[in-house]
C-alpha positions as CSV (number, residue, x, y, z in Angstrom):
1,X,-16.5,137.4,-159.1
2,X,-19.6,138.9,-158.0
3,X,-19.6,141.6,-155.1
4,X,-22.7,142.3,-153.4
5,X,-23.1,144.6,-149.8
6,X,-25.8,143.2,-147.9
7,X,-27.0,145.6,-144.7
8,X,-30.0,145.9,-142.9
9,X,-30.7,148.0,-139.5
10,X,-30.3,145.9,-136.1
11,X,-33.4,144.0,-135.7
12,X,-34.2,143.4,-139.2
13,X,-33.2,139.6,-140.0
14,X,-30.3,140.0,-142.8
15,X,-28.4,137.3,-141.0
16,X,-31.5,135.0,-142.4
17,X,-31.0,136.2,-145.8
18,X,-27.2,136.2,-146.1
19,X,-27.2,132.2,-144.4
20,X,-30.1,131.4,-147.2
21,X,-27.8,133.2,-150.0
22,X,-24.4,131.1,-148.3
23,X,-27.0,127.7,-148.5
24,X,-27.0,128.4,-152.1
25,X,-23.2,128.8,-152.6
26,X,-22.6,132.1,-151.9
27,X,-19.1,133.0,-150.2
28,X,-20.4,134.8,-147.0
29,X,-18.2,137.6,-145.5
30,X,-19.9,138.7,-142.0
31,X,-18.3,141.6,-141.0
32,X,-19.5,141.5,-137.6
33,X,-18.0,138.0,-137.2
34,X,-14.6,139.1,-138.4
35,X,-14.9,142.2,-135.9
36,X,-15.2,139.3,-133.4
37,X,-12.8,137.7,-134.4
38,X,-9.6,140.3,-134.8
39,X,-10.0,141.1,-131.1
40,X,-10.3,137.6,-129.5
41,X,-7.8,136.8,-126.9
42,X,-4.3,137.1,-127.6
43,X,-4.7,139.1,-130.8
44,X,-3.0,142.6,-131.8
45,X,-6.8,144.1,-131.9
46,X,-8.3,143.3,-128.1
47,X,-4.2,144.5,-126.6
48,X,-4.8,147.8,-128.8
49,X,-8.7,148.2,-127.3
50,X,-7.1,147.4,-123.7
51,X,-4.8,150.4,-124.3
52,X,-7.2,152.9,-125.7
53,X,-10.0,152.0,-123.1
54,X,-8.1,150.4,-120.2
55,X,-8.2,146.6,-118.5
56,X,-11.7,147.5,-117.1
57,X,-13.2,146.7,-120.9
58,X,-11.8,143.1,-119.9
59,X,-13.1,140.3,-118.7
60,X,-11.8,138.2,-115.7
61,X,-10.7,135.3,-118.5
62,X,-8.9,138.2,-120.3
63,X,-11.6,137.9,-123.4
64,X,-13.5,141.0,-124.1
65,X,-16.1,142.2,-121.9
66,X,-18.5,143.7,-124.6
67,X,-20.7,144.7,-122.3
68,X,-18.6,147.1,-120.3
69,X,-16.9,148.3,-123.8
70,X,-20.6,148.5,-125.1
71,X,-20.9,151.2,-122.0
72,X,-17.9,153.1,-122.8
73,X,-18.9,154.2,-126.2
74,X,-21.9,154.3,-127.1
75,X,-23.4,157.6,-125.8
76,X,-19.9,159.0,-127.4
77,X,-19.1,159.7,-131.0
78,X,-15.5,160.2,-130.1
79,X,-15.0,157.0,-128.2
80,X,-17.0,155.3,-131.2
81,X,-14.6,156.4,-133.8
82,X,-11.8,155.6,-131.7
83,X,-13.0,151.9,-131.3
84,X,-13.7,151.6,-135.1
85,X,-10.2,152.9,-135.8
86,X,-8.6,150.0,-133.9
87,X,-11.3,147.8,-135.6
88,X,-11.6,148.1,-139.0
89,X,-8.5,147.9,-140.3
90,X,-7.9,144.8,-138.8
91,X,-11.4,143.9,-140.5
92,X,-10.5,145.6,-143.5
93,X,-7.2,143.4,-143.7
94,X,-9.0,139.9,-143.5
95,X,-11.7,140.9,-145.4
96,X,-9.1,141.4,-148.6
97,X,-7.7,138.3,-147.4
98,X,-10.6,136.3,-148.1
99,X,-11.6,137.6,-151.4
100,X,-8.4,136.8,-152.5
101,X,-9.2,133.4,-151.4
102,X,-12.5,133.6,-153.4
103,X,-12.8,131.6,-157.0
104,X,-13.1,133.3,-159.8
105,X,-16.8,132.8,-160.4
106,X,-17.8,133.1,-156.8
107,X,-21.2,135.6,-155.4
108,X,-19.2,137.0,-152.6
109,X,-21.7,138.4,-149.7
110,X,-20.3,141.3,-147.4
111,X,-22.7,141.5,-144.5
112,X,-21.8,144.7,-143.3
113,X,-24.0,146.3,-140.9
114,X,-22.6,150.2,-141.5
115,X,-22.2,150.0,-145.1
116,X,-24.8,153.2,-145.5
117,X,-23.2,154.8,-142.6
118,X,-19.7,154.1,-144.3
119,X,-20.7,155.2,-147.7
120,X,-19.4,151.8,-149.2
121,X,-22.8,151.1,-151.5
122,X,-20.3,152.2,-154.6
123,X,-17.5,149.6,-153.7
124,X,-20.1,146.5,-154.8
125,X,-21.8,145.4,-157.6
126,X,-25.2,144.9,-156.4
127,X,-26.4,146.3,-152.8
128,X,-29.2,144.4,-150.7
129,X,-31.0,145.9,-147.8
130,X,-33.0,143.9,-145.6
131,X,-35.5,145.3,-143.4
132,X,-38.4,145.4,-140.9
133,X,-41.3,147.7,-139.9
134,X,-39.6,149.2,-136.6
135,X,-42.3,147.7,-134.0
136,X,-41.1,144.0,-135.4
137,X,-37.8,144.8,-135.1
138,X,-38.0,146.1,-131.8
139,X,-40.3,143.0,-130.9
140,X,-37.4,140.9,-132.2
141,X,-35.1,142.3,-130.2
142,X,-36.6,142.3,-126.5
143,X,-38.1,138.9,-127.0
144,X,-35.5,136.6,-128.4
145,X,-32.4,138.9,-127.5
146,X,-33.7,140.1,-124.1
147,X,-33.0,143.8,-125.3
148,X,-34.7,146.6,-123.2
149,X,-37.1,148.3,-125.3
150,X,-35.1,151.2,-124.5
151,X,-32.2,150.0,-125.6
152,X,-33.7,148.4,-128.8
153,X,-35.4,151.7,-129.8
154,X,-32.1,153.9,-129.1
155,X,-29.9,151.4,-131.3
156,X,-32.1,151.8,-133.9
157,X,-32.6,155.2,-133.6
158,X,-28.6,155.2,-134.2
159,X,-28.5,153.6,-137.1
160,X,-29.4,154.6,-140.8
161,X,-32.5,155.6,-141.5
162,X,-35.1,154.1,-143.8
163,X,-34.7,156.9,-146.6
164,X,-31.0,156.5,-146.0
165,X,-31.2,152.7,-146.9
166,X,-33.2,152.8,-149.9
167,X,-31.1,155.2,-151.4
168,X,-28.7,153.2,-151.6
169,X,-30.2,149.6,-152.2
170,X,-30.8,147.8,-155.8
171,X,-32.7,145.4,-154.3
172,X,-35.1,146.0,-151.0
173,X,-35.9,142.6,-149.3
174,X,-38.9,143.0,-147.0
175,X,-38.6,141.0,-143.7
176,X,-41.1,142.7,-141.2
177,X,-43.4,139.0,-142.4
178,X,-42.3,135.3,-141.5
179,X,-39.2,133.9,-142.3
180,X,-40.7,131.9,-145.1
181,X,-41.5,135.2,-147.2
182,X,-37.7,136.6,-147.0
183,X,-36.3,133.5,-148.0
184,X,-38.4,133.1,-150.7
185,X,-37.3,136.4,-151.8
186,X,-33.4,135.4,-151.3
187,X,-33.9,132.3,-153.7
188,X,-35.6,134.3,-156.3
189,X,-32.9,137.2,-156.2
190,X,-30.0,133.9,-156.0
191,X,-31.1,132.2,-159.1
192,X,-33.2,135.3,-161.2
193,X,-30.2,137.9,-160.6
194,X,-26.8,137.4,-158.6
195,X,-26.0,133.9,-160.9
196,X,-26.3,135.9,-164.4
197,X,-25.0,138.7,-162.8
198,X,-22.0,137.0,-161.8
199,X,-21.9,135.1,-164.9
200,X,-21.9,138.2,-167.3
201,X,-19.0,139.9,-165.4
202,X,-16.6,137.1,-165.3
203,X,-17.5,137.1,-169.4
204,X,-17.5,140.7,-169.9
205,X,-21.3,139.9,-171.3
206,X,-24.0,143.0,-171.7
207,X,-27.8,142.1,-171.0
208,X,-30.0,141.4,-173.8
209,X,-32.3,144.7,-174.4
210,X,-35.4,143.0,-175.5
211,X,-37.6,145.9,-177.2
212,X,-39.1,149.0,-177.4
213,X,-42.0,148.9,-174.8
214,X,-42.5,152.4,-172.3
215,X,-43.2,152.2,-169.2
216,X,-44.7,155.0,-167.1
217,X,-41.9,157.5,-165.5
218,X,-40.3,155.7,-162.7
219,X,-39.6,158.2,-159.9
220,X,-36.5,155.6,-158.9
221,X,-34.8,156.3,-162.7
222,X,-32.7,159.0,-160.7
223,X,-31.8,157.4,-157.9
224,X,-31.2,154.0,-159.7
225,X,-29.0,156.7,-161.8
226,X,-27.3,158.0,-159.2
227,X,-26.2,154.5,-157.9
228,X,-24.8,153.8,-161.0
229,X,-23.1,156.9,-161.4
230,X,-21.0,156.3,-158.1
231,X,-19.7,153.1,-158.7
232,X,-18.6,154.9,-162.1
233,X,-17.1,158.0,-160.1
234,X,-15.5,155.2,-158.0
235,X,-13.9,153.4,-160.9
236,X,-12.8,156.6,-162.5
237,X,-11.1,158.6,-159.8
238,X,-14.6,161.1,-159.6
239,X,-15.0,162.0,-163.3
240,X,-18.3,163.5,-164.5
241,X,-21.0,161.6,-164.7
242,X,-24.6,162.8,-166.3
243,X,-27.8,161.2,-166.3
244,X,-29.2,161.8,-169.5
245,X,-32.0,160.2,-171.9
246,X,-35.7,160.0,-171.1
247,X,-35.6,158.5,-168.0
248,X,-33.4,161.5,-167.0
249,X,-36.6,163.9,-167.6
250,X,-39.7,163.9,-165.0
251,X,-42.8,162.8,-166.1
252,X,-41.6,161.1,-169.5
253,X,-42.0,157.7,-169.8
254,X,-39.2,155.8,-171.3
255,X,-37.9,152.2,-171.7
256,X,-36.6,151.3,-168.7
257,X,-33.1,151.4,-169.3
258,X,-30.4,154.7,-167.3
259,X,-28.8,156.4,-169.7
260,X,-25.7,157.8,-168.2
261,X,-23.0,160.2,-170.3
262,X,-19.6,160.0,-168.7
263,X,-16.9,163.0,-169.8
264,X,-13.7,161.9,-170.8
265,X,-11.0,164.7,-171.7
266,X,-9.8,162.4,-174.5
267,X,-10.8,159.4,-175.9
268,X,-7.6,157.6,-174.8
269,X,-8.5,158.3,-171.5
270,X,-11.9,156.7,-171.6
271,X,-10.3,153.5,-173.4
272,X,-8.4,153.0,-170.2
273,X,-11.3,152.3,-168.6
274,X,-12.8,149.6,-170.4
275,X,-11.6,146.9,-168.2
276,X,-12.3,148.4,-164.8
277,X,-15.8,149.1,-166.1
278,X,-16.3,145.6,-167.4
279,X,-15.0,144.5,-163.8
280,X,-17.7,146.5,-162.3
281,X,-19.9,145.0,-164.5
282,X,-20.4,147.6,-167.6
283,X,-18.2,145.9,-170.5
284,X,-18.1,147.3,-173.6
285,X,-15.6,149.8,-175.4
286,X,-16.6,153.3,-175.2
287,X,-20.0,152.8,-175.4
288,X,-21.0,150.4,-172.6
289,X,-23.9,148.4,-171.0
290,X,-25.0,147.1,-168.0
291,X,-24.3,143.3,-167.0
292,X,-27.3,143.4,-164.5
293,X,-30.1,141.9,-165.8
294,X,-32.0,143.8,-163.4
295,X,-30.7,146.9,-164.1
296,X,-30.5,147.8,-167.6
297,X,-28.2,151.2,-168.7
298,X,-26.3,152.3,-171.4
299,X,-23.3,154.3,-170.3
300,X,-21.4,156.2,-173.0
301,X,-17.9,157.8,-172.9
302,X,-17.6,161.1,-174.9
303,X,-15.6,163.8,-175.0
304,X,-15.7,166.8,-173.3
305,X,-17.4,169.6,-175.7
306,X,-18.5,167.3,-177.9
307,X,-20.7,167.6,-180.1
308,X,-22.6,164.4,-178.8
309,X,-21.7,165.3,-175.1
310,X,-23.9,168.5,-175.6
311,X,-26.6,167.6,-177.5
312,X,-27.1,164.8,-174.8
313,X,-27.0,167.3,-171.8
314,X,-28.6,170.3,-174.3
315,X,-31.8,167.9,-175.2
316,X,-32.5,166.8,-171.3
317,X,-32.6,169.8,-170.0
318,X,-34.3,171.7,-173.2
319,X,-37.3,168.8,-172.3
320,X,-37.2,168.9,-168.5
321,X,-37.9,173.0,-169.4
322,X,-40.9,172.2,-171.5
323,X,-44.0,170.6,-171.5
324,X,-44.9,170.6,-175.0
325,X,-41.6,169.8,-176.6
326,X,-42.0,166.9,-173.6
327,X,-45.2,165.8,-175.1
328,X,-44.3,166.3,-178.9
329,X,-40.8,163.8,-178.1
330,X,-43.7,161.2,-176.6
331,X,-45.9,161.0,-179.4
332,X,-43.0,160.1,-181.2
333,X,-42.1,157.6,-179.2
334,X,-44.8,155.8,-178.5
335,X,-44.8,155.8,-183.1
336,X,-41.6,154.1,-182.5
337,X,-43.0,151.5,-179.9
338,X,-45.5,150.6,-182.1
339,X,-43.6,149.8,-185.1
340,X,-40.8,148.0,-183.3
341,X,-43.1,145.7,-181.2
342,X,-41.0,142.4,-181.5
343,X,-37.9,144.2,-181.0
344,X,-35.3,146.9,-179.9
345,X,-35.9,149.9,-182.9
346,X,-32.3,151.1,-184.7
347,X,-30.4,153.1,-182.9
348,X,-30.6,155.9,-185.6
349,X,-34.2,155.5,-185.6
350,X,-35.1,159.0,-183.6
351,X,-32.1,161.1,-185.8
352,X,-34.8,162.7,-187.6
353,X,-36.7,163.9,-184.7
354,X,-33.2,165.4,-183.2
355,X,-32.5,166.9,-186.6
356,X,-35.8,169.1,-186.5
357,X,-36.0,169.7,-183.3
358,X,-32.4,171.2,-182.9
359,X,-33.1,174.5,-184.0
360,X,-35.8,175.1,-181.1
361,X,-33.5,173.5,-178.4
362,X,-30.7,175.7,-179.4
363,X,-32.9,178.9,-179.2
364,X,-33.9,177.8,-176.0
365,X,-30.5,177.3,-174.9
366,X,-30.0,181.4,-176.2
367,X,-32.8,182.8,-174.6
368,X,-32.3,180.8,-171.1
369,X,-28.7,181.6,-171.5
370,X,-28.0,177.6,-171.2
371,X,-24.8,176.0,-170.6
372,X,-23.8,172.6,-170.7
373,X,-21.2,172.8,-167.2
């Protein structure tokens, strides 16, 4: 089973992309449905919101007057947090419900309109974020929702920002266009990467590599990194997790694959993790890969004070330091790139460029005063 977050600020048309992704076969999850639906008449959720806000937040038919609730807490943070706590758990509870209910090979879409304000981006496999420029959002909203412009503009303003979105997303539809243009996107992102996705989890199968080829530093590497490295803290009850490898150093370009070093305090402990890691979509045994083919990462398991686990740390920061030793490491690769053109170069192939340059990375760890914690 595949489990992707899909979000998008008020306004910005993910309700389009998640009923294009369903159309395709997609088990949709609408959070803002089931928040609907767990306080319709009659259930435990609208008798707990009648207690907490009184019968005034009810309509004459005893249903929810959303409205009138709508008044109550939206100018307050406290009144907010006490809706959500009557709220979400009851969403939380039929949201397990139905992936249980999900088959094994199921893309499972959880539309979830505060999944950046909840912080749940690590809890999925693949996040989506669908958005709009803010003047077609806010179009969208007064003209086919009858929303004050006021209104429109304060409910965005109370949402995630931009910045906070992208952050977060793996993939960054773009819906401020025509319908046509997003859903274009949502078929390409179905059938190029949530059915292989999905299909090398449930197999426990890593992407193929391809070869050797750099590509220019990608100012994303550490954020992309630093996705990856919470769904690993998730799985792992918050163990360390380092970004290391070329794309871990400014400026250096670098296949495009994250290399990520995760510290274990024992190699027994980091072979319990194999399974939950190949769940989340990294199988492998101690050394493992990514199962995203649009996402490509290498995340090894070593031992803390190791002699691998600080060479890796040691030789990223040694070349984030310096420029030359940066430039000297590049000319060497771009050697390697050359001679393994039709394919992925050995894995020892760069040993000997370690082995010599060792000696200058450990003086500059002497001199700086470096340490690897």
């Amino acid at each position: 089973m595949l489990r992707v977050g899909l979000t998008g600020g008020i306004g910005s048309g993910k309700s389009t992309v998640a009923g294009r992704l369903a159309e395709h076969g997609a088990v949709l999850i609408d959070a803002d449905k089931l928040a609907r639906e767990v306080v319709e008449p009659g259930t435990p959720g609208l008798k707990a919101i009648a207690e907490a806000f009184g019968e005034e937040v009810l309509a004459e038919d005893g249903s929810l007057d959303r409205p009138k609730l709508a008044a109550v807490v939206f100018n307050s943070a406290e009144q907010r947090e006490r809706l959500n706590g009557i709220v979400h758990p009851l969403v939380g509870q039929r949201t397990a419900e139905m992936l249980a209910e999900a088959a094994d090979d199921a893309v499972v879409i959880h539309d979830v309109p505060l999944l950046v304000e909840k912080n749940y981006a690590p809890m999925y496999h693949l996040v989506v974020v669908v958005d709009a420029d803010i003047e077609e959002r806010v179009r969208r909203l007064t003209e086919t929702r009858g929303m004050p412009e006021a209104d429109a503009r304060a409910r965005i303003a109370a949402q995630a920002t931009t910045e906070q979105r992208r952050a977060v997303a793996d993939v960054w539809l773009d819906n401020s266009g025509t319908p046509d243009r997003v859903l274009a996107q949502a078929d390409a992102l179905w059938a190029d990467r949530l059915v292989p996705f999905e299909a090398n989890v449930r197999l426990h199968r890593s992407v193929d590599y391809g070869n050797a080829r750099l590509y220019d530093y990608n100012p994303e590497w550490p954020l992309q990194a630093a996705r990856l490295a919470a769904r690993i803290k998730l799985i792992t009850g918050g163990l360390r997790v380092d970004h290391v490898g070329s794309t871990a150093v400014p400026g250096l370009p670098a296949k495009d694959i994250i290399d990520l070093q995760v510290t274990v305090s024992s190699l027994e402990q980091g072979d319990a993790f194999a399974e939950p890691l190949a769940e989340a979509g990294f199988p492998g045994d101690r050394r493992h890969h990514s199962a995203d083919p649009g996402r490509l990462a290498n995340i090894q398991l070593r031992l803390e004070g190791s002699t691998d686990w600080r060479h890796a740390l040691l030789f990223r920061d040694w070349l984030r330091a310096s420029e030359q030793e940066r430039a000297s490491y590049l000319e060497f690769k771009q050697g390697i790139a050359k001679q393994y053109t039709s394919g992925s170069a050995p894995e020892n192939v760069k040993d000997a460029w370690f082995d010599k340059a060792l000696p200058r990375a450990e003086s500059w760890a002497q001199q700086t005063a470096w340490s690897p914690s």
